[in-house]
N, CA, C and O atoms as a printed pandas DataFrame, in Angstrom:
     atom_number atom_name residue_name chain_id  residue_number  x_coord  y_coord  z_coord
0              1         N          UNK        A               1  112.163   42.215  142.169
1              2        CA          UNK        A               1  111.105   41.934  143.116
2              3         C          UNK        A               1  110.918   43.151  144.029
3              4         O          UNK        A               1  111.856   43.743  144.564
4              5         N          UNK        A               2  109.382   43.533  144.185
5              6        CA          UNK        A               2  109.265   44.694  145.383
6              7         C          UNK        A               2  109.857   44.171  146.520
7              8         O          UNK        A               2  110.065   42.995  146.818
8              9         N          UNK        A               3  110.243   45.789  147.463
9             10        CA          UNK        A               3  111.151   45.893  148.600
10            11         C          UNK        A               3  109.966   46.505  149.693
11            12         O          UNK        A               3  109.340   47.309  149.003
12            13         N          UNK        A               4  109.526   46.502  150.704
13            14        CA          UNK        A               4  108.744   46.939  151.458
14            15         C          UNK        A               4  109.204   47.685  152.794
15            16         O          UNK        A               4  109.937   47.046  153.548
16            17         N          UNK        A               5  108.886   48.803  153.100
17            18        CA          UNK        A               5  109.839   49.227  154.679
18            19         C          UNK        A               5  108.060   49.058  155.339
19            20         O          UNK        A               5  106.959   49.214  154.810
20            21         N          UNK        A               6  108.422   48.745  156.451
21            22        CA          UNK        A               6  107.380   47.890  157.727
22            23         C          UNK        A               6  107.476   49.419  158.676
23            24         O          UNK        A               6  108.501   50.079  158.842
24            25         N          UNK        A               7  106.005   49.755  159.254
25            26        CA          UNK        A               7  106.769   50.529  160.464
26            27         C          UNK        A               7  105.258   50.505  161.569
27            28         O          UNK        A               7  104.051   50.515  161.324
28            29         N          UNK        A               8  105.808   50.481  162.436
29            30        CA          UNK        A               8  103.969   50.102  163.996
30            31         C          UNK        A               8  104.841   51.044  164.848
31            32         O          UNK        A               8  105.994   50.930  165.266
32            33         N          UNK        A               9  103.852   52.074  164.975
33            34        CA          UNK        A               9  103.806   53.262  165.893
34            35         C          UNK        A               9  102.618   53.711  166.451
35            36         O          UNK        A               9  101.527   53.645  165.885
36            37         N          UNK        A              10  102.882   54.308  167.897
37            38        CA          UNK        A              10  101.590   54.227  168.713
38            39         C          UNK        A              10  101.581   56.098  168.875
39            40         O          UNK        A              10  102.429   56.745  169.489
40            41         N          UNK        A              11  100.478   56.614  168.199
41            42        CA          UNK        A              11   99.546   57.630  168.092
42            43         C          UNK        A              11   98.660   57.902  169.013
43            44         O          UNK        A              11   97.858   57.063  169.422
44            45         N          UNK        A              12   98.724   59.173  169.452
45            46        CA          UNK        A              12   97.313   59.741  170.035
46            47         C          UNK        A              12   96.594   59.757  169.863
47            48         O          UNK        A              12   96.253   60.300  168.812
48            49         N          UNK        A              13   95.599   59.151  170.759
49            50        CA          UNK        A              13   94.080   59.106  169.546
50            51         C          UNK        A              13   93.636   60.519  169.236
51            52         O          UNK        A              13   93.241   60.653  168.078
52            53         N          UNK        A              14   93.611   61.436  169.872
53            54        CA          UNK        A              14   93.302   62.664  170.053
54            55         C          UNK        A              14   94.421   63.360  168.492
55            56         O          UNK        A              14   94.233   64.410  167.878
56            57         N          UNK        A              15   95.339   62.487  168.297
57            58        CA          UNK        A              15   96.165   63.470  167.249
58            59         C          UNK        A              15   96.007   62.801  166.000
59            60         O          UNK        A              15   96.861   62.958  165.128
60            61         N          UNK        A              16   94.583   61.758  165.734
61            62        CA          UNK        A              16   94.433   61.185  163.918
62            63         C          UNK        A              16   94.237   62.291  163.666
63            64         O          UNK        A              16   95.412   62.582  163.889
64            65         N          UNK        A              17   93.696   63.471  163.319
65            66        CA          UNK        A              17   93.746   63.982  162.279
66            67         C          UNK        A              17   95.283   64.845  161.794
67            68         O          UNK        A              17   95.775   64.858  160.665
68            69         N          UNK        A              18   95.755   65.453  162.911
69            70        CA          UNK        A              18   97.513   65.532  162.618
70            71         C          UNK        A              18   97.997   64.808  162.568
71            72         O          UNK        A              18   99.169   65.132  162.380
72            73         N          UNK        A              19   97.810   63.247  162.648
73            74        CA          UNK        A              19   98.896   61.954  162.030
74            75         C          UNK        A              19   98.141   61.995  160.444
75            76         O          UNK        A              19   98.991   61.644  159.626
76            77         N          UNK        A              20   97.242   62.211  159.983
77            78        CA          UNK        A              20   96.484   62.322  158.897
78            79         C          UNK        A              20   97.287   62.896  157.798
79            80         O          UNK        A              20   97.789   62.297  156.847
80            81         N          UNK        A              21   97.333   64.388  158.136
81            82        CA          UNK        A              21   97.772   65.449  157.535
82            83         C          UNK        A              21   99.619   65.436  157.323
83            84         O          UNK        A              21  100.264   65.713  156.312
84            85         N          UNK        A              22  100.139   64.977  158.782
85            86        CA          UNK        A              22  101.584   64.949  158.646
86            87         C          UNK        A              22  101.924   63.346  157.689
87            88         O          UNK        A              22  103.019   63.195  157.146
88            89         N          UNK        A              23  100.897   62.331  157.611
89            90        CA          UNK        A              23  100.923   61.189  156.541
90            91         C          UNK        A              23  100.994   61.903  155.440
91            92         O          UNK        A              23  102.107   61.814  154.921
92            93         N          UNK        A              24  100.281   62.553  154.897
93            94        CA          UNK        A              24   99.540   62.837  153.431
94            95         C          UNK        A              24  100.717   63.963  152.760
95            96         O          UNK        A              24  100.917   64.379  151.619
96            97         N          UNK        A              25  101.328   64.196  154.018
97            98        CA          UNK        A              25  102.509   65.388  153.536
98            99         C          UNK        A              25  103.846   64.310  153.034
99           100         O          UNK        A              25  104.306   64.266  151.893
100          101         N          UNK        A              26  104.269   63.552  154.120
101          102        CA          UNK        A              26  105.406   62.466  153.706
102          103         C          UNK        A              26  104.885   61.918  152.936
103          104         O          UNK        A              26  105.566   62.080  151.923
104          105         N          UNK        A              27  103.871   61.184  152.656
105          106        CA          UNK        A              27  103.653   60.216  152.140
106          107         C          UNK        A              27  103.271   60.199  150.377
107          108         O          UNK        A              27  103.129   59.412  149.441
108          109         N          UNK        A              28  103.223   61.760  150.727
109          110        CA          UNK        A              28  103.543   61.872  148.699
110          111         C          UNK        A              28  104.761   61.807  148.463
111          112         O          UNK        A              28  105.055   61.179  147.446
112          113         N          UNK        A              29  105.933   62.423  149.302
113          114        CA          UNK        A              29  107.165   62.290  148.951
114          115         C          UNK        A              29  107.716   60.899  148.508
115          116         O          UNK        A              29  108.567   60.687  147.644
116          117         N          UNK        A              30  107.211   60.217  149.094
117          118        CA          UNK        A              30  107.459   58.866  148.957
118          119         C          UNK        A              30  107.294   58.472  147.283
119          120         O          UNK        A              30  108.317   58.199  146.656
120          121         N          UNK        A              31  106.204   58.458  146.724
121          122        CA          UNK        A              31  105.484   58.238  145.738
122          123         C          UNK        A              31  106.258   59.158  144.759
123          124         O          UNK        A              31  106.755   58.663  143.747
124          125         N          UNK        A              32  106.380   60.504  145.031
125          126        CA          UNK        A              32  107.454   61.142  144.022
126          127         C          UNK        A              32  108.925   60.771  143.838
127          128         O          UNK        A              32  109.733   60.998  142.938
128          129         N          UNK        A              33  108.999   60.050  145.133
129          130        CA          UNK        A              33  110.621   59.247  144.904
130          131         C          UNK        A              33  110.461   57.792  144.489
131          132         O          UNK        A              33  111.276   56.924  144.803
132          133         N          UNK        A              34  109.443   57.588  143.818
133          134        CA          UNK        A              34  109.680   55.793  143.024
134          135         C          UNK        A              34  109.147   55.066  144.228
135          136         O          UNK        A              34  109.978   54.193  144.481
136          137         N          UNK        A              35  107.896   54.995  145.319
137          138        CA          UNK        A              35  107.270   53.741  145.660
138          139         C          UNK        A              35  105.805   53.675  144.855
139          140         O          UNK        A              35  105.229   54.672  144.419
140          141         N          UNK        A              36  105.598   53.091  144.809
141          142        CA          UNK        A              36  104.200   52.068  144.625
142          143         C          UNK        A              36  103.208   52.232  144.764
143          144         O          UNK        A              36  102.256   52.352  143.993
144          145         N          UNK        A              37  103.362   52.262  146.169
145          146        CA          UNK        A              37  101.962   52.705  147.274
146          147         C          UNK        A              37  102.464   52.999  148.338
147          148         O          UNK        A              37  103.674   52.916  148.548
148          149         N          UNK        A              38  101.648   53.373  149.142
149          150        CA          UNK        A              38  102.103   54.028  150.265
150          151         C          UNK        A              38  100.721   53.382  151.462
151          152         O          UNK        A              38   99.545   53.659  151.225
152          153         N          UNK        A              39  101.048   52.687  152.468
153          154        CA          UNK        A              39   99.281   52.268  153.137
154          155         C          UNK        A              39   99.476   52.683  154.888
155          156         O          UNK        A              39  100.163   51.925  155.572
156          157         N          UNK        A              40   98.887   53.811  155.475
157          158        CA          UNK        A              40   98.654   53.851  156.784
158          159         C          UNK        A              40   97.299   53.733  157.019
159          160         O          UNK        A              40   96.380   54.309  156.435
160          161         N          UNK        A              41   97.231   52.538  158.378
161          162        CA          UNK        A              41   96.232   52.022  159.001
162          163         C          UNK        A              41   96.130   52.694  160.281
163          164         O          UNK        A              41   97.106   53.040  160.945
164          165         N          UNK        A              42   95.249   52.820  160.519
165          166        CA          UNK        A              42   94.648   53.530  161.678
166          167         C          UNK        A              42   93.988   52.065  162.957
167          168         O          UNK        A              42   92.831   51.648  162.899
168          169         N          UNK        A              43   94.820   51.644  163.769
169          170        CA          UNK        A              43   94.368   50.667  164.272
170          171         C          UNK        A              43   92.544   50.340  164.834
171          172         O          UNK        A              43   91.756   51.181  165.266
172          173         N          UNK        A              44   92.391   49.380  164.701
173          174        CA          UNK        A              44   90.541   48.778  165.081
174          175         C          UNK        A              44   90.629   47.563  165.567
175          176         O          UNK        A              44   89.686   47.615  166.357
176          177         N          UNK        A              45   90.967   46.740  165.657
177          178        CA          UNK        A              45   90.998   45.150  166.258
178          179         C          UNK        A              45   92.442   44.975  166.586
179          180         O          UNK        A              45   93.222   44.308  165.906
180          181         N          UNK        A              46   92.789   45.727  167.855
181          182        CA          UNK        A              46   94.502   44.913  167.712
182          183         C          UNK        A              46   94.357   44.498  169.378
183          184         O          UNK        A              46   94.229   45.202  170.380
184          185         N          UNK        A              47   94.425   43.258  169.213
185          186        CA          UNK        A              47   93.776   43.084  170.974
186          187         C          UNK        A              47   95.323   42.902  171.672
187          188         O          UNK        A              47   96.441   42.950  171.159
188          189         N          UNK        A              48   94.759   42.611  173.453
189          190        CA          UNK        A              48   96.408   42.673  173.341
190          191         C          UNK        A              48   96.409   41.034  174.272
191          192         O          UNK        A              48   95.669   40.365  174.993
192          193         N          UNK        A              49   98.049   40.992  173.538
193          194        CA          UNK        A              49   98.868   39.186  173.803
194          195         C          UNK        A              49   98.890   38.895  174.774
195          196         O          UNK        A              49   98.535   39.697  175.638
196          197         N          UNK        A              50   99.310   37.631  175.107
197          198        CA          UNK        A              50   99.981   37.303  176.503
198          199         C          UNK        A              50  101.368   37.694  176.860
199          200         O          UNK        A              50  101.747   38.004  177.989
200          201         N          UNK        A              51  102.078   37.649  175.790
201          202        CA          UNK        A              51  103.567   37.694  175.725
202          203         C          UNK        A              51  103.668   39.154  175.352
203          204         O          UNK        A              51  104.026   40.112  176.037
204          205         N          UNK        A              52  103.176   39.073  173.828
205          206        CA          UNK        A              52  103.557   40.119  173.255
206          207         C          UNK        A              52  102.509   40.532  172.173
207          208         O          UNK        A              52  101.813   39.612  171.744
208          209         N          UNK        A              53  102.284   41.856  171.641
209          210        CA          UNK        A              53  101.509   42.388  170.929
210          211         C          UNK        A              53  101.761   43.520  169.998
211          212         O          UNK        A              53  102.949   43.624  169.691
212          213         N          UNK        A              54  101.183   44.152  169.614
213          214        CA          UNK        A              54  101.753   45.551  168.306
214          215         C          UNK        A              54  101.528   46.846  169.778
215          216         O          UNK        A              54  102.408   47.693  169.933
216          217         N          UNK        A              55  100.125   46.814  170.851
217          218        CA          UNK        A              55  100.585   47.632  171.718
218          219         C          UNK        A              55  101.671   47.367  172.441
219          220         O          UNK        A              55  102.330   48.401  172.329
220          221         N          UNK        A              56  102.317   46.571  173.166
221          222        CA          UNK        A              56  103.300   46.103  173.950
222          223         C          UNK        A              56  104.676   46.600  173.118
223          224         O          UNK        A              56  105.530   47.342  173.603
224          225         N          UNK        A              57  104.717   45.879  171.390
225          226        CA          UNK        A              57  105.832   46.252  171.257
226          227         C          UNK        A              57  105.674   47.712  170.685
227          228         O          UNK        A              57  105.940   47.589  169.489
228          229         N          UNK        A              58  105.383   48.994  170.932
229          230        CA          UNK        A              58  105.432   50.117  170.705
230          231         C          UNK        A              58  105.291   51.190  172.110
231          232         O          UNK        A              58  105.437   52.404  172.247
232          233         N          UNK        A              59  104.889   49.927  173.162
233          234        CA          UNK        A              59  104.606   50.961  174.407
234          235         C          UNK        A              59  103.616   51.681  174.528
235          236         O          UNK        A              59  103.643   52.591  175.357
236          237         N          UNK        A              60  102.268   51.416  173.579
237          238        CA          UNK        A              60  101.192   52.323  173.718
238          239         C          UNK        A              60  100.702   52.610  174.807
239          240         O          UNK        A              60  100.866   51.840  175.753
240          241         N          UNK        A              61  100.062   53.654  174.934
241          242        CA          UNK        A              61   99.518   54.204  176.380
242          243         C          UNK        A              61   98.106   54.135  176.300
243          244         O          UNK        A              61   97.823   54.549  175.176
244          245         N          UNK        A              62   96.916   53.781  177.000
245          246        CA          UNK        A              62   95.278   54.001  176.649
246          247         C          UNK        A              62   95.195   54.912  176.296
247          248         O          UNK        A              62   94.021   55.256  176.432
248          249         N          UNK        A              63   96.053   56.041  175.633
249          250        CA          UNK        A              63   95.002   57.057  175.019
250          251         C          UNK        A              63   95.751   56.810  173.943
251          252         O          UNK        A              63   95.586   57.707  173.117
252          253         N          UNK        A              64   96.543   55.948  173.567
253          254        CA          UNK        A              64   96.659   55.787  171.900
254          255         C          UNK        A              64   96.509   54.813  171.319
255          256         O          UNK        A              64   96.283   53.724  171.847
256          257         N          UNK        A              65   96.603   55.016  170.166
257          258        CA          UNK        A              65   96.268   53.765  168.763
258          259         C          UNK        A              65   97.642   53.410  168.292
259          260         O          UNK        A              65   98.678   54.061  168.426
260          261         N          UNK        A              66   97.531   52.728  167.952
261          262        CA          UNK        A              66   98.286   51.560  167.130
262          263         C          UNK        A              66   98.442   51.922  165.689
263          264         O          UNK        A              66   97.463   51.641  164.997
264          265         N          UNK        A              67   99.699   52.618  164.934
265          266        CA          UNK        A              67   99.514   52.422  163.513
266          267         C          UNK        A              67  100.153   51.247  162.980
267          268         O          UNK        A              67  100.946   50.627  163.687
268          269         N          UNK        A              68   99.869   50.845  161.704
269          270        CA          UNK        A              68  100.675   49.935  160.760
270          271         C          UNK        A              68  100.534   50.663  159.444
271          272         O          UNK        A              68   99.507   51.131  158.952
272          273         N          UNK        A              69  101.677   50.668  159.003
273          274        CA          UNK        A              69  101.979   51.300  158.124
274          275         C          UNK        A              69  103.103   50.302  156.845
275          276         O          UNK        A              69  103.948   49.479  157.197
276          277         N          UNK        A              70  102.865   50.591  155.733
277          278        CA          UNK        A              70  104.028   50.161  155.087
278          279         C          UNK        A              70  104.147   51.274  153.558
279          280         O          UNK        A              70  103.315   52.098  153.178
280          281         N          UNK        A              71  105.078   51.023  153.120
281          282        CA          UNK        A              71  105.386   51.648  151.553
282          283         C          UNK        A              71  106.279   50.418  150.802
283          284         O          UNK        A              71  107.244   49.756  151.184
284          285         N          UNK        A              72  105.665   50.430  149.825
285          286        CA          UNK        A              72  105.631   49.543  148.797
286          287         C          UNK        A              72  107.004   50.330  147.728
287          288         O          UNK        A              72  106.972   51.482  147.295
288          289         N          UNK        A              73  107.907   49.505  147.551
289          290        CA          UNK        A              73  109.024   50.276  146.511
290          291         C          UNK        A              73  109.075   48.928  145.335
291          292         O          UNK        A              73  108.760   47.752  145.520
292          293         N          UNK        A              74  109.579   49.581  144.129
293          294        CA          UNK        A              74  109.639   48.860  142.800
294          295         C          UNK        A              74  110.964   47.826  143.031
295          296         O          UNK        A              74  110.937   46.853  142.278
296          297         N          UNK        A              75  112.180   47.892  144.005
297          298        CA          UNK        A              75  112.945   47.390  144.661
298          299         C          UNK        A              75  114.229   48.345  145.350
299          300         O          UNK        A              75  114.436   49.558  145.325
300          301         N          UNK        A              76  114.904   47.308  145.910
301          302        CA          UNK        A              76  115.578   48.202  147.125
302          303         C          UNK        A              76  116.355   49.100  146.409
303          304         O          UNK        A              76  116.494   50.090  147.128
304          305         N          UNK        A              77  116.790   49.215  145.612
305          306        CA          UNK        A              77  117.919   50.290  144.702
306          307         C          UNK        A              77  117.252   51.841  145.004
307          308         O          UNK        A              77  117.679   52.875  145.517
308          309         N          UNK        A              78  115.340   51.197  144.093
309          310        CA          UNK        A              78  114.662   52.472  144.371
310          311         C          UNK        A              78  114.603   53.094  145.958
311          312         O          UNK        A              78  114.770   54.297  146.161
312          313         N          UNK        A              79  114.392   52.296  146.857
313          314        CA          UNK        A              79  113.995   52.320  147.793
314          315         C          UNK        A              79  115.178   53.044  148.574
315          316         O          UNK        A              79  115.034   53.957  149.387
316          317         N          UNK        A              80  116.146   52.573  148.247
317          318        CA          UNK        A              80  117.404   53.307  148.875
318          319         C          UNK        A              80  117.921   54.793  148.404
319          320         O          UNK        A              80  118.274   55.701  149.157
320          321         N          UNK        A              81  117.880   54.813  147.051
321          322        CA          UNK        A              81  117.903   56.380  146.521
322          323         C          UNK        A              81  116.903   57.097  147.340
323          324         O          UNK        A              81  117.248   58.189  147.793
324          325         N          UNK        A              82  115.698   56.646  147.606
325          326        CA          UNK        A              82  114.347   57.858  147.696
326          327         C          UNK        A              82  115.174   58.109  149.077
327          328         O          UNK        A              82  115.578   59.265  149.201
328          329         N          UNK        A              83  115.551   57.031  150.342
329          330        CA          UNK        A              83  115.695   57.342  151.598
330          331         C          UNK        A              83  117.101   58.464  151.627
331          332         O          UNK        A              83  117.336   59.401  152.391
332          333         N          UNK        A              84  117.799   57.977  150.583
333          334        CA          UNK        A              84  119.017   58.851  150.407
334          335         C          UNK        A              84  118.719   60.525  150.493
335          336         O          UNK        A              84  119.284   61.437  151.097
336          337         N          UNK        A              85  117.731   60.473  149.725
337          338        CA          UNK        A              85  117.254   61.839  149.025
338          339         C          UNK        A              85  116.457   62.886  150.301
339          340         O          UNK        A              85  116.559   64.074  150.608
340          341         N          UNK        A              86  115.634   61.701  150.816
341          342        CA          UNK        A              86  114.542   62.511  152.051
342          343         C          UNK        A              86  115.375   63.289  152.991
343          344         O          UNK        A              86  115.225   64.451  153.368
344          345         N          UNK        A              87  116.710   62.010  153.438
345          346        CA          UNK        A              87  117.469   62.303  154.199
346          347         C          UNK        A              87  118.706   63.553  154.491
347          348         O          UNK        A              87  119.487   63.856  155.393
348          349         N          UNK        A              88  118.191   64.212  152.633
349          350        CA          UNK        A              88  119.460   64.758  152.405
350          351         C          UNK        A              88  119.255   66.241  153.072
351          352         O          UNK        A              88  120.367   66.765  153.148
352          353         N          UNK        A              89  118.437   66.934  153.481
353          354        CA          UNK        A              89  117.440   67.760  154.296
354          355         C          UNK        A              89  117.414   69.038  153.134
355          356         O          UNK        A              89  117.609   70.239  153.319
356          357         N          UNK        A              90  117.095   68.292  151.861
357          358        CA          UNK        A              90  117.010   69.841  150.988
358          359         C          UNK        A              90  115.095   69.752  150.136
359          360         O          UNK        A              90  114.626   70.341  149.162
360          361         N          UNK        A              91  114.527   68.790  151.053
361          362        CA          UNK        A              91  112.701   69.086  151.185
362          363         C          UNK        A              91  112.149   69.673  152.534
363          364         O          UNK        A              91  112.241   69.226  153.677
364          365         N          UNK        A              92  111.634   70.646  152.122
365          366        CA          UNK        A              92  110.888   70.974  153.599
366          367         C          UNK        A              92  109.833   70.179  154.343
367          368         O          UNK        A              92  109.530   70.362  155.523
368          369         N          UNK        A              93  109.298   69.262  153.514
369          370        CA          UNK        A              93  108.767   68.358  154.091
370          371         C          UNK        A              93  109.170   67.713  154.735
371          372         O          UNK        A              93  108.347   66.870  155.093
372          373         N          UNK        A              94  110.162   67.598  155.180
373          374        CA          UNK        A              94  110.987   66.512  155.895
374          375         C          UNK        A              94  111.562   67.241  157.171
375          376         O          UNK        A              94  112.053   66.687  158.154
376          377         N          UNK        A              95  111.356   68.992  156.897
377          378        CA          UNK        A              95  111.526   69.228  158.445
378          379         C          UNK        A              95  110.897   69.369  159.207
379          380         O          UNK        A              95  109.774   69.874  159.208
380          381         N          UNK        A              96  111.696   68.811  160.293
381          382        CA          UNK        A              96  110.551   68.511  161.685
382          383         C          UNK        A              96  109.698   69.983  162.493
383          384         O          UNK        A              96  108.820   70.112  163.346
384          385         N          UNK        A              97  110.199   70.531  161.999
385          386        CA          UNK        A              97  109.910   72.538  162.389
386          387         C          UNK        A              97  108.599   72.808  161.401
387          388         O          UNK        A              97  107.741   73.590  161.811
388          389         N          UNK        A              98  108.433   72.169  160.097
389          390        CA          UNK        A              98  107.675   72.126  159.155
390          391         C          UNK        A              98  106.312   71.068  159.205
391          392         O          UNK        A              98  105.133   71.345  158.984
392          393         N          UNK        A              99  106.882   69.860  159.548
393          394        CA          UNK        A              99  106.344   68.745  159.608
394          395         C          UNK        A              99  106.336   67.911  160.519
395          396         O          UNK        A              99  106.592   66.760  160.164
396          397         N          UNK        A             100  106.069   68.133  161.907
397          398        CA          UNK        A             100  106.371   67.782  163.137
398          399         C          UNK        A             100  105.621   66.214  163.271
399          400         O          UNK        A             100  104.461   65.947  162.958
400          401         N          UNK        A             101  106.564   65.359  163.783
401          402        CA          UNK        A             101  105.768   63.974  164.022
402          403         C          UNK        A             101  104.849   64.201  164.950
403          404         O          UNK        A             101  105.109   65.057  165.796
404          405         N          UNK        A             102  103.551   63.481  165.006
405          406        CA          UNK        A             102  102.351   63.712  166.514
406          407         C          UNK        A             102  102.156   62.658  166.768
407          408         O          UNK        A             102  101.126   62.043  167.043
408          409         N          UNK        A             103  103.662   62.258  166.646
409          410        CA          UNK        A             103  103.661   61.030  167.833
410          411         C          UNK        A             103  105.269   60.597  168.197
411          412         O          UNK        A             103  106.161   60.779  167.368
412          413         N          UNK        A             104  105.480   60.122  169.264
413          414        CA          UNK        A             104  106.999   59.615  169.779
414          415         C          UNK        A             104  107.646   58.621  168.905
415          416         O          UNK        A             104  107.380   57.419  168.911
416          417         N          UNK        A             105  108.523   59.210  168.146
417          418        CA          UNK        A             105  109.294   58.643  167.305
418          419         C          UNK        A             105  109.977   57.835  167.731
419          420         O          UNK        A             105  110.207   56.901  166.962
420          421         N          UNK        A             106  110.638   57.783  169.156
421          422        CA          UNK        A             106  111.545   57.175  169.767
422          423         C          UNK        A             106  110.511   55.822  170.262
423          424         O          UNK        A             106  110.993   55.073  171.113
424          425         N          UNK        A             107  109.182   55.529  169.765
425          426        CA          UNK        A             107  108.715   53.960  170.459
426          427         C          UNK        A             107  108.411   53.457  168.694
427          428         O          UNK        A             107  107.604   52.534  168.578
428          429         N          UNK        A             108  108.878   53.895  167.679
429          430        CA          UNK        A             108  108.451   53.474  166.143
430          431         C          UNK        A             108  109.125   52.465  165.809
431          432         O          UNK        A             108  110.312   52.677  165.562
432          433         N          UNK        A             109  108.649   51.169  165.698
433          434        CA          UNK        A             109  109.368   49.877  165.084
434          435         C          UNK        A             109  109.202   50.113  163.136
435          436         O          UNK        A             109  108.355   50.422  162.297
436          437         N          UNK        A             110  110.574   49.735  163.235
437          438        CA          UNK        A             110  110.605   49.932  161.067
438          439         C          UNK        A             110  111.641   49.192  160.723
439          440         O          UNK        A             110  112.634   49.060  161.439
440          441         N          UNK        A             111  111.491   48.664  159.620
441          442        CA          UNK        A             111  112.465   48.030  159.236
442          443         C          UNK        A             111  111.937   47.945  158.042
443          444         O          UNK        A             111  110.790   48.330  157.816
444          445         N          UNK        A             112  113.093   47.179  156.708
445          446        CA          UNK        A             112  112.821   47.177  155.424
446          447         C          UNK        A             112  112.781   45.689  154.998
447          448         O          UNK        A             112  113.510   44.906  155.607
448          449         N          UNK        A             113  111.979   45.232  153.990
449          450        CA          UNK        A             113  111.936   43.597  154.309
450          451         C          UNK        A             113  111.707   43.418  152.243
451          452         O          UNK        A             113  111.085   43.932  151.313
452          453         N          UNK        A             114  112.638   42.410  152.507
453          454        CA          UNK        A             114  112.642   42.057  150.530
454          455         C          UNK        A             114  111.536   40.581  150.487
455          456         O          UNK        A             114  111.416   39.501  151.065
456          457         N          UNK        A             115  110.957   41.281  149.533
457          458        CA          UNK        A             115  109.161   40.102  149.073
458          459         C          UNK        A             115  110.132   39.004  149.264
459          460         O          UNK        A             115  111.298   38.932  148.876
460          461         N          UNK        A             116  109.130   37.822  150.215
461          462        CA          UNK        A             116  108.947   36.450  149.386
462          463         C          UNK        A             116  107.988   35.978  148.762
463          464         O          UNK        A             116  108.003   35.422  147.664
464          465         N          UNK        A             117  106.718   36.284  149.770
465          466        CA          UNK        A             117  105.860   35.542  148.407
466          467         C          UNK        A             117  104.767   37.116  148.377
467          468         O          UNK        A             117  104.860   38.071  149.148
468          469         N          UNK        A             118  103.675   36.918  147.101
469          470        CA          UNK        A             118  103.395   37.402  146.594
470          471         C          UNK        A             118  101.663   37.019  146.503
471          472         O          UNK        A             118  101.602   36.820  145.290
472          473         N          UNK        A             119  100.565   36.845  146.896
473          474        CA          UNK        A             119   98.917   36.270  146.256
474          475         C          UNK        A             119   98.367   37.625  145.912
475          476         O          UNK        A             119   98.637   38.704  146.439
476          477         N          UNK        A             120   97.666   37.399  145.071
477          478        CA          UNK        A             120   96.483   38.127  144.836
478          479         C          UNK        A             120   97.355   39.557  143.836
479          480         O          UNK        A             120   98.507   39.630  143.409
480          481         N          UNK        A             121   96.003   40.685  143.742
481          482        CA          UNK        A             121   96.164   41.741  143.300
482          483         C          UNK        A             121   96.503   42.967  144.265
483          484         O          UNK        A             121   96.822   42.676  145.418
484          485         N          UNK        A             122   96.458   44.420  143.866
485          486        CA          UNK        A             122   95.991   45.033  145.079
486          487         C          UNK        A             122   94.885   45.414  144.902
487          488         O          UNK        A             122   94.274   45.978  145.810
């Protein structure tokens, strides 16, 4: 069964097109290490809660957006080799001197979550 890693991070609005470019750089790596798909959203309707919300839980500031993001893996085995591999710091894509995040890593919610259910196609 697919394995999915989850991740909502709050972006500059001023920096989509360098969250764009620094996506399109990781986000093949991904795909060359055995996921699926790969999907970053650029937030448009994320209003905010009473309690709690995707801005609230990331700390966004009015001048940023909201991402949601996920990558799709064939299951966690795959999913765990590729992170093994990114981590191992022998892609330059993966350095931060190379490939700088343009946005605060330290407010990024992620986690990895195993399918339960499943509708439709993609």
């Amino acid at each position: 069964m697919s394995y999915i890693d989850g991740f909502v991070i709050a972006v500059p609005t001023a920096n989509k097109q360098k969250f764009t470019d620094h996506a399109n750089t990781g986000d093949a790596m991904f795909l060359e290490l055995g996921a699926t798909r790969v999907v970053e959203c650029w937030g448009d309707d994320v209003p905010d809660g009473t309690q709690t919300d995707f801005r609230k839980a990331v700390q966004a500031k009015d001048d940023e957006t909201v991402v949601f993001s996920w990558i799709e893996w064939p299951d966690k085995a795959t999913r765990d080799a590729a992170m093994a591999k990114m981590m191992d710091g022998s892609d330059p894509r993966m350095d931060p001197e190379k490939n700088p995040m343009p946005f605060d890593g330290k407010r990024m919610i992620y986690g990895g979550f195993a399918t339960l259910v499943t509708l439709g196609g993609s």
